[in-house]
LUMFI-804687 format. One line per 8 residues: number of its first residue (from 1); for each residue x, y, z of N, C-alpha, C. Coordinates in steps of 0.1 Angstrom, whole numbers, plus 5000, padded with zeros to 4 digits. Atoms other than C-alpha are relative to their C-alpha. Example, Ala and Ser with C-alpha at 12.3 -4.5 7.8 and 13.67 -1.06 7.14 Angstrom:
BEGIN
1 = 5009 4988 5000 5123 4955 5078 5009 5012 5000 | 4991 4989 5000 5137 4989 5071 4992 5011 5008
//
This chain:
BEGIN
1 = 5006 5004 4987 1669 2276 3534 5005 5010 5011 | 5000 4984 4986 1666 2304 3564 5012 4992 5013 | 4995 5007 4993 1693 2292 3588 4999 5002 5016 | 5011 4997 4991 1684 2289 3623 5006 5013 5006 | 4994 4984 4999 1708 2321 3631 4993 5007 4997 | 5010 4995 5010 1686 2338 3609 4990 5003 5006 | 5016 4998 4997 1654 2330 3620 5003 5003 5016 | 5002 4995 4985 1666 2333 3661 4999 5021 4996
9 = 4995 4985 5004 1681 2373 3647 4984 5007 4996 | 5013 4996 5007 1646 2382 3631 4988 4999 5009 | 5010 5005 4985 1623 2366 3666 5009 5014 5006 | 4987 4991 4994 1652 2392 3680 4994 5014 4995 | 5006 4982 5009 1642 2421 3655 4985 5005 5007 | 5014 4998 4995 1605 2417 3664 4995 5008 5012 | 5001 5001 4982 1609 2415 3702 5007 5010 5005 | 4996 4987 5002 1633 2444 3701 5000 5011 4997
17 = 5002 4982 5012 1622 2473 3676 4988 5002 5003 | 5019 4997 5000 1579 2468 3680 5001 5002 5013 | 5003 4999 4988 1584 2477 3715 5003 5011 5003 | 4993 4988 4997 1591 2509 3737 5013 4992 5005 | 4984 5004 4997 1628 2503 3733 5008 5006 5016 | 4988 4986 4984 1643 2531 3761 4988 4993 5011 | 5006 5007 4992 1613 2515 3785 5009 4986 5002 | 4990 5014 4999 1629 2479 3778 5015 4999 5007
25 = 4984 4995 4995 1666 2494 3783 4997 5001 5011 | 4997 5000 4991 1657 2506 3815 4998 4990 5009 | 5008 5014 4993 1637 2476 3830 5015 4989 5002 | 4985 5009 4998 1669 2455 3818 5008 5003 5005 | 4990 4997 4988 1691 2477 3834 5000 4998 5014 | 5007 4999 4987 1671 2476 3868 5005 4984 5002 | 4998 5014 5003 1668 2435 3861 5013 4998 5003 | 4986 5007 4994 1707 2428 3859 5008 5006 5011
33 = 4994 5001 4987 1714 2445 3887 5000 4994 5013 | 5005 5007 4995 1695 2424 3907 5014 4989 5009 | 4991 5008 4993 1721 2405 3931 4994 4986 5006 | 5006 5016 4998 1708 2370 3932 5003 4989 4992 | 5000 5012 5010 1726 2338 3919 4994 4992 4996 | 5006 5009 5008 1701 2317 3915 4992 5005 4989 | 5007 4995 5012 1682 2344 3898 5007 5003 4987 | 4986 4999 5010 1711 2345 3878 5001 4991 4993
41 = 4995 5018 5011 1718 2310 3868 4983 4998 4991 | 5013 4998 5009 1678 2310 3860 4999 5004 4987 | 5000 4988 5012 1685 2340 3838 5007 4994 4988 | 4992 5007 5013 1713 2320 3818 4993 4990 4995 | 5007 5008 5009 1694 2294 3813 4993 5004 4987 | 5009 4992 5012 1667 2311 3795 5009 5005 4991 | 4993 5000 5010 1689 2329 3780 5010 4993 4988 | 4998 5009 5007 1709 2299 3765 4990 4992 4990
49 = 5012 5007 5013 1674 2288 3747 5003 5010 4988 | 4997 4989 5012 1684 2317 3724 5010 5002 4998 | 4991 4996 5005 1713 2324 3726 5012 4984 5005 | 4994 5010 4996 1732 2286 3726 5015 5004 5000 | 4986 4994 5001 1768 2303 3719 5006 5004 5014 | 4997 4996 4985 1769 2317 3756 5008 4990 5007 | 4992 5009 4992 1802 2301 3767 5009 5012 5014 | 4994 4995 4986 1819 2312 3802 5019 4993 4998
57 = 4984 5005 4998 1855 2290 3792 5010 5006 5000 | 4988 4991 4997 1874 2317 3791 4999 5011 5005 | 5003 4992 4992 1861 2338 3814 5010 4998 5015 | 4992 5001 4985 1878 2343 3851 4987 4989 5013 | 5011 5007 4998 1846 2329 3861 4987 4996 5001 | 5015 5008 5005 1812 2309 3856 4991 5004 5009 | 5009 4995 4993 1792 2324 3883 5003 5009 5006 | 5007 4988 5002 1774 2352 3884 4995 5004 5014
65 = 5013 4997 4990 1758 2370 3916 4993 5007 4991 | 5009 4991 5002 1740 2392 3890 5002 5001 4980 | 4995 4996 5010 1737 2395 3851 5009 5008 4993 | 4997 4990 4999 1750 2425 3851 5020 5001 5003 | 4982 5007 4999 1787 2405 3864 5004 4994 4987 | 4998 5010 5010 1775 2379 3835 5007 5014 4987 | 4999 4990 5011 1779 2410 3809 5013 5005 4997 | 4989 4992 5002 1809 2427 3820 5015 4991 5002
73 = 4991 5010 4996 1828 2392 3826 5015 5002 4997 | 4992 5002 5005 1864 2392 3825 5009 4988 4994 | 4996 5012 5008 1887 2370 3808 5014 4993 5008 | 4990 5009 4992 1912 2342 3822 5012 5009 4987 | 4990 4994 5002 1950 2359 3816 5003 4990 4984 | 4993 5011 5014 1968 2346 3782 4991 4997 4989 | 5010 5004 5006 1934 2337 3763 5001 5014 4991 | 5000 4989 5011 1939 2369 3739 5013 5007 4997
81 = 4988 4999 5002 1969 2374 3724 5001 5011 4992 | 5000 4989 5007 1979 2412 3712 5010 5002 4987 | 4992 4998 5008 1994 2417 3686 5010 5012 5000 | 4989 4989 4999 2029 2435 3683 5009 5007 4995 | 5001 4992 5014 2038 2447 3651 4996 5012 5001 | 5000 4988 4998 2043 2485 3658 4986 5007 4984 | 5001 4994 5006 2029 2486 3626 4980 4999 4994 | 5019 5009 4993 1992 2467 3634 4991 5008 5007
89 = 5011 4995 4994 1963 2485 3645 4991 4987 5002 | 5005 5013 5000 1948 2456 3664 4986 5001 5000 | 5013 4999 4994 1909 2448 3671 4996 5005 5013 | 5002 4998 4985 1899 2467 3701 4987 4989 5008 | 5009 5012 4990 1873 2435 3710 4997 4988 4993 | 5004 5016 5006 1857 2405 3702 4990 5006 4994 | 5011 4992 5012 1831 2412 3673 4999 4987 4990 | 5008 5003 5013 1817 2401 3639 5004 5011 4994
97 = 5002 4989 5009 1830 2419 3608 4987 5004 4994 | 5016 4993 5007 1801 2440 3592 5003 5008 4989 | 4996 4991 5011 1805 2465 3568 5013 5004 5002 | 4991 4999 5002 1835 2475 3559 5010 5007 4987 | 4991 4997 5009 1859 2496 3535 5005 5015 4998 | 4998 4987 5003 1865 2532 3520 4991 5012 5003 | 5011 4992 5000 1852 2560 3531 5000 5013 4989 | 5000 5000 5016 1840 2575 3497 4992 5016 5002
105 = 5005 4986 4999 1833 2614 3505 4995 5001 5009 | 5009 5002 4988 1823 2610 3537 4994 4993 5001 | 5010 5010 4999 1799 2583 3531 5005 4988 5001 | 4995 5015 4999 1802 2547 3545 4992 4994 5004 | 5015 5008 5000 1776 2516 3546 5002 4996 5013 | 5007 5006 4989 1756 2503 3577 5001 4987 4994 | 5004 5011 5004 1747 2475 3555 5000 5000 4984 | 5002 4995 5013 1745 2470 3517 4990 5006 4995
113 = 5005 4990 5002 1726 2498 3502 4996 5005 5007 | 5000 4992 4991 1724 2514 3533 5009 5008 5007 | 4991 4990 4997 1746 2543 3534 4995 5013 5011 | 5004 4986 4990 1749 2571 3563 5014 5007 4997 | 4990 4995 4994 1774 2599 3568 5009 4999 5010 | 4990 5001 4990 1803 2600 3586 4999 5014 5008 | 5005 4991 4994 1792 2633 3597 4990 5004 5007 | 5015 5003 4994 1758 2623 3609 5007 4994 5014
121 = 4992 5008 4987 1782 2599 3632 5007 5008 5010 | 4989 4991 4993 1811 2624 3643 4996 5013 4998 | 5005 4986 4998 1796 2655 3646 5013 5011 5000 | 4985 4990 4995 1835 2671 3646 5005 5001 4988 | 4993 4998 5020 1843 2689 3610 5015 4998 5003 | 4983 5007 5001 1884 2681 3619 4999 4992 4996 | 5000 5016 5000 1879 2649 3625 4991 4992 4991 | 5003 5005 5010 1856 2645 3594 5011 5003 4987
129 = 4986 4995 5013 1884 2665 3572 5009 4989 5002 | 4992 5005 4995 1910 2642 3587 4997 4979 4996 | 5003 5015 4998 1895 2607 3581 4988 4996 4980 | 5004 5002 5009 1887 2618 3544 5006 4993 4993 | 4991 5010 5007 1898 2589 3521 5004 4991 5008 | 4996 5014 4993 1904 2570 3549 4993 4983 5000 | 5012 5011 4997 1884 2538 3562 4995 5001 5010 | 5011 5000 4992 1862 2523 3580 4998 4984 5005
137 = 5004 5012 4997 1855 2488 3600 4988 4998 5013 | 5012 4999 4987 1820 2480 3618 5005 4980 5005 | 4997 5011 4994 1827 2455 3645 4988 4995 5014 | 5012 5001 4990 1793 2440 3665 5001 4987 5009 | 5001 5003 4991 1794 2427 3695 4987 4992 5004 | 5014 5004 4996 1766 2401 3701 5001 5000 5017 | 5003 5003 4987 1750 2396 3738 5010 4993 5008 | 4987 5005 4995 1775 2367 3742 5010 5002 5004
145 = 4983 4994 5002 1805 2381 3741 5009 5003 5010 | 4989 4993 4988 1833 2394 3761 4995 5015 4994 | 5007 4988 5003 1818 2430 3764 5012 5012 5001 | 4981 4991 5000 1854 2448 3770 5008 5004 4987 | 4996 4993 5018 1870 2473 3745 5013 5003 5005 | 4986 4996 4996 1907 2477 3744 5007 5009 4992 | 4992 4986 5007 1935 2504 3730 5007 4990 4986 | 4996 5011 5015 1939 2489 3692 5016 5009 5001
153 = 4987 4999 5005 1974 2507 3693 5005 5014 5015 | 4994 4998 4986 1999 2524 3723 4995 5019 4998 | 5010 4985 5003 1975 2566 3726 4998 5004 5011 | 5011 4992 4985 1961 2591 3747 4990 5003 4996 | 5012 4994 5004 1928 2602 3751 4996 5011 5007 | 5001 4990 4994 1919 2637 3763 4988 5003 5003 | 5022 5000 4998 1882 2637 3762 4994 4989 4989 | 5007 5000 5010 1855 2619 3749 4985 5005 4999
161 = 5006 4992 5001 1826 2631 3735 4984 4992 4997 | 5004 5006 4999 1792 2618 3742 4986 5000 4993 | 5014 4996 5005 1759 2613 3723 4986 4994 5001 | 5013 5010 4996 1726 2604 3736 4992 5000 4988 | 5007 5000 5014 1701 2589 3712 4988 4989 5005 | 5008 5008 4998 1678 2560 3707 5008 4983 5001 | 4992 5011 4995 1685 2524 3717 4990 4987 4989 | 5009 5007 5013 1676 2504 3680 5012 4987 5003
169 = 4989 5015 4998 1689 2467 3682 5012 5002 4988 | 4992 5000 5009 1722 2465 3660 5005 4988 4986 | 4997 5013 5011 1719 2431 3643 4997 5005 4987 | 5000 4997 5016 1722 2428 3606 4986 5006 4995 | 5019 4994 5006 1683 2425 3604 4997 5018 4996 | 4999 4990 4996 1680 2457 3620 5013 5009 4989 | 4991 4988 5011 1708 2476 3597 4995 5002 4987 | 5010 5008 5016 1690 2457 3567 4992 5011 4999
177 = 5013 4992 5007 1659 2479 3573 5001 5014 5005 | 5003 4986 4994 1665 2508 3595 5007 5012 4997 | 4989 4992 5006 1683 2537 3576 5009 5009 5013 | 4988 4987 4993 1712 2562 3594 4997 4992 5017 | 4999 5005 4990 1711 2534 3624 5010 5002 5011 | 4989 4993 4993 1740 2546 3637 5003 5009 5009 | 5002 4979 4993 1737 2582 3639 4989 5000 5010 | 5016 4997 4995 1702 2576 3656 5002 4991 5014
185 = 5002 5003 4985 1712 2555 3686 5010 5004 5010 | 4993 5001 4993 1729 2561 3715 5017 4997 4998 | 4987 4999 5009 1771 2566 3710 5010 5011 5004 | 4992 4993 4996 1801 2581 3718 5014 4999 4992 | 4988 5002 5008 1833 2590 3701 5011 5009 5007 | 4987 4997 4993 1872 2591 3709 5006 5001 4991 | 4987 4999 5011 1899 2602 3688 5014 4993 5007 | 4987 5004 4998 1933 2583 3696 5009 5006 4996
193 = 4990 4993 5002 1963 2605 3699 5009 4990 4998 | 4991 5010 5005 1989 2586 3687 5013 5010 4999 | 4991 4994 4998 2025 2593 3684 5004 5012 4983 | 5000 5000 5007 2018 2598 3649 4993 5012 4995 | 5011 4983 5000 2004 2638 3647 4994 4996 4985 | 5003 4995 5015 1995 2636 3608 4986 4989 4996 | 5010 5007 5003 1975 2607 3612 4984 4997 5011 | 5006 4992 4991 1942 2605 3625 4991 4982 5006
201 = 5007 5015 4991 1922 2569 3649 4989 5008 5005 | 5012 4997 4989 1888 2572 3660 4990 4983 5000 | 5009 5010 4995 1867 2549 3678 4982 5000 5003 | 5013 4995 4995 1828 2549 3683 4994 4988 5001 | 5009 5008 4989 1811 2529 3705 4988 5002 5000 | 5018 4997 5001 1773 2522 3694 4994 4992 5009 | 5011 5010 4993 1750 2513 3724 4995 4994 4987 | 5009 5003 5012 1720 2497 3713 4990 4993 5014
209 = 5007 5008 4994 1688 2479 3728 5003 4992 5018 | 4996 5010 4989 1688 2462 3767 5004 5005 5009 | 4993 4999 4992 1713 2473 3786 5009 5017 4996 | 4996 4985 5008 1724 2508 3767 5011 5009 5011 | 4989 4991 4998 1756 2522 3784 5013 4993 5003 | 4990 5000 5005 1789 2524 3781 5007 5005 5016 | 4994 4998 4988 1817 2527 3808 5014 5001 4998 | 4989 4996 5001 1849 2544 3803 5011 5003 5011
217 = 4988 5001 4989 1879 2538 3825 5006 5014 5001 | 4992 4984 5000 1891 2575 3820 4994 5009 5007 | 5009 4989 4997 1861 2589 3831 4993 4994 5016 | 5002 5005 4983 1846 2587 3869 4977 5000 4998 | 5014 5008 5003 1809 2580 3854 4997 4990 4985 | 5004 5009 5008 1786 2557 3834 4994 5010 4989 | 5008 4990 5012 1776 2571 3803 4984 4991 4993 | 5012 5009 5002 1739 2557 3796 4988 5010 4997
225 = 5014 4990 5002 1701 2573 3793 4998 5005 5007 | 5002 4992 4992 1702 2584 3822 5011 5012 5008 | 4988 4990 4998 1734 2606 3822 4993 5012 4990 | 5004 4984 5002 1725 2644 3816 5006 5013 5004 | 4986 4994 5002 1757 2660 3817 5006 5007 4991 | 4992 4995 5011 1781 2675 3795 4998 4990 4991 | 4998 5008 5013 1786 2661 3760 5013 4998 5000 | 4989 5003 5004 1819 2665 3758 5011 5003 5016
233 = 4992 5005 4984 1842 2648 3791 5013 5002 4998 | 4989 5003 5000 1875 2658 3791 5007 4991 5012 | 4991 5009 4994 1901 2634 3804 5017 4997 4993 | 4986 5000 5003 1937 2627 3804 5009 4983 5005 | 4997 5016 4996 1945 2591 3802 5014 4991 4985 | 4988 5005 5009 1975 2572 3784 4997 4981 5002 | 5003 5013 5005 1970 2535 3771 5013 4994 4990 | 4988 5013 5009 1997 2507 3756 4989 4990 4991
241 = 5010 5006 5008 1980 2486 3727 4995 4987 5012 | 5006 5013 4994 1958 2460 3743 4997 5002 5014 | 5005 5000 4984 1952 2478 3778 4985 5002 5000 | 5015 4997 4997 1916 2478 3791 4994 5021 4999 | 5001 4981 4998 1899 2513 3780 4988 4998 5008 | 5018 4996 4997 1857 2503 3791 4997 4988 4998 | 5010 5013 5001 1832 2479 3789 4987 5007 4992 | 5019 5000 5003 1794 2476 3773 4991 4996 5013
249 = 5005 5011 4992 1773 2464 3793 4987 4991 4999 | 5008 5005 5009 1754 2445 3769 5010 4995 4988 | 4991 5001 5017 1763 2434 3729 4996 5014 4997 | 5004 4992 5007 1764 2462 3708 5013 5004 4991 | 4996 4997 5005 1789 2477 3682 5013 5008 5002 | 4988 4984 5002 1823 2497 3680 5004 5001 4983 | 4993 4998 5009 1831 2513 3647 5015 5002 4999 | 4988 4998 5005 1867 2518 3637 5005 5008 4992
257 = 4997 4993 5015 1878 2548 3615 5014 5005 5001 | 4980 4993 5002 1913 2557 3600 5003 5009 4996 | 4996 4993 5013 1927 2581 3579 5006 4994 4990 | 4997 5006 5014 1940 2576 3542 5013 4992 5003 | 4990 5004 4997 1977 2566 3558 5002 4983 5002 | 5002 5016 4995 1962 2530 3572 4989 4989 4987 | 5010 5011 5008 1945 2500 3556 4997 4990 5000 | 5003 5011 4995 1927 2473 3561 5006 4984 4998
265 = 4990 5011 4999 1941 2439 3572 4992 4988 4987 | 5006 5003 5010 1935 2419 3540 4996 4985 5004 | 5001 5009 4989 1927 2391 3565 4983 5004 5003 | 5011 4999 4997 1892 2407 3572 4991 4998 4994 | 5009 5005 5013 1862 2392 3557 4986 5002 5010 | 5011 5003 4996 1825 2399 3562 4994 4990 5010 | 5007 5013 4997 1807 2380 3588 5006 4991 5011 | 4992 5006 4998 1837 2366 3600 5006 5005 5015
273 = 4993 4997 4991 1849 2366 3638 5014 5009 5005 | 4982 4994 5003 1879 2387 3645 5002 5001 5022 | 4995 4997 4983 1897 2385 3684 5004 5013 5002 | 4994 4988 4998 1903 2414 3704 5017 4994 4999 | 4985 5001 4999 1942 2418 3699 5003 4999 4981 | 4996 4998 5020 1942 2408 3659 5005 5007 4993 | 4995 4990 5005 1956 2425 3635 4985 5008 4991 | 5009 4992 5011 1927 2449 3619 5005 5011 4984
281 = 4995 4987 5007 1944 2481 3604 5015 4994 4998 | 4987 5000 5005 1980 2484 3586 5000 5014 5002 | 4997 4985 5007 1997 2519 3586 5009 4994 4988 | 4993 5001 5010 2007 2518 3552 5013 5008 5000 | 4988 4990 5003 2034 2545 3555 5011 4996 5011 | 4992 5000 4989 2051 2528 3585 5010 4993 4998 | 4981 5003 5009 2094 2527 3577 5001 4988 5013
//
């Protein structure tokens, strides 16, 4: 039996993909900026016929002047607990595990039998040499969510590097049918300096459908469809595990990649919720 998850995700695929997507993105961006509570609380509603999960209880607070506040909500203090185990690479958000495991010559799955490159992803031969044998953890972000991405472990970041694309919904459906989904939408990647030279942290942050940009505290703009700038932003920013790096401003995905040194927390399972702060990654080699 189709469960009703299921069949909402699939009404979702329809209403998402058969349409001009980058048209839709902008409309909804225009839309939640809109400064109007009631048009706001309206908007939740509706939106709660789809999406019943849409809780505010641990948010800082339950109303909205504008979607666009609803999105980027913060969270009441204490409600996410970091983990502090030097030797823990935490979750940098709230998510849904997805694929997940070895990256096996470069190659790592979207979905089952849906494999892409890791070079289709990171366009940077280092940082593909560097993360050979390592892993891999996809972590999606539905609509609901706390949309805030934090530093999985205490790094700098000196640039990141940005890649415009298409704005394909990210749900399972959608990974299910759409091959190299990844590589093809909208996306940006950061390498995490760590104290640890030999080893190698990257991050990538997959827009997707609605609201498609991304907002990095390091950097003094929005990165979206309508940024037409450089690709690659340098910056010079230092982060403690669990400090605020950005927001979504929407659901959408962050990947997780390691080198061979780390490994996954044997605690991680398909499907399965994981809090920002958790433990994700192990360095295996850490005395």
């Amino acid at each position: 039996m189709i469960s009703r998850l299921t069949r909402i995700e699939r009404v979702n695929f329809l209403l998402t993909n058969r349409i001009p997507r980058k048209l839709l993105t902008h409309l909804m961006g225009w839309y939640s900026q809109i400064q109007s509570p009631l048009l706001t609380r309206l908007s939740i509603r509706i939106w709660r016929i789809f999406s019943p999960d849409l809780d505010f209880s641990e948010a800082k607070k339950s109303i909205f002047n504008s979607l666009h506040d609803c999105f980027i909500r913060e969270l009441k203090e204490g409600v996410r607990v970091i983990d502090k185990q030097k030797s823990n690479i935490v979750s940098p958000c709230d998510g849904i595990v997805g694929s997940s495991g070895m990256i096996d010559n470069g190659v790592v799955y979207q979905a089952k039998g849906f494999p892409y490159n890791v070079a289709d992803l990171i366009p940077d031969e280092d940082l593909q040499k560097r993360l050979q044998n390592g892993c891999y953890v996809t972590l999606r972000l539905t609509s609901t969510m706390y949309h805030r991405f934090h530093a999985p472990i205490d790094c700098d970041i000196d640039k990141v590097t940005y890649i415009s694309g298409d704005t394909w919904n990210v749900n399972p459906i959608a990974l299910a049918r759409i091959e190299n989904l990844f590589c093809k939408n909208e996306r940006a990647f950061i390498e995490l300096k760590t104290e640890y030279k030999n080893q190698c942290l990257v991050l990538v942050p997959v827009a997707a459908i609605l609201v498609a940009s991304m907002r990095f505290h390091c950097l003094d703009k929005t990165l979206n469809l309508r940024y037409k700038g450089p690709n690659v932003l340098p910056c010079s920013s230092r982060y403690n595990k669990g400090d605020e790096m950005g927001y979504f401003e929407h659901g959408s995905t962050i990947l997780v990649f390691a080198s061979s040194q780390f490994v996954i927390n044997e605690e991680i399972k398909q499907g399965e919720r994981i809090k920002m702060g958790a433990p994700l990654l192990h360095n295996a080699t850490f005395q």
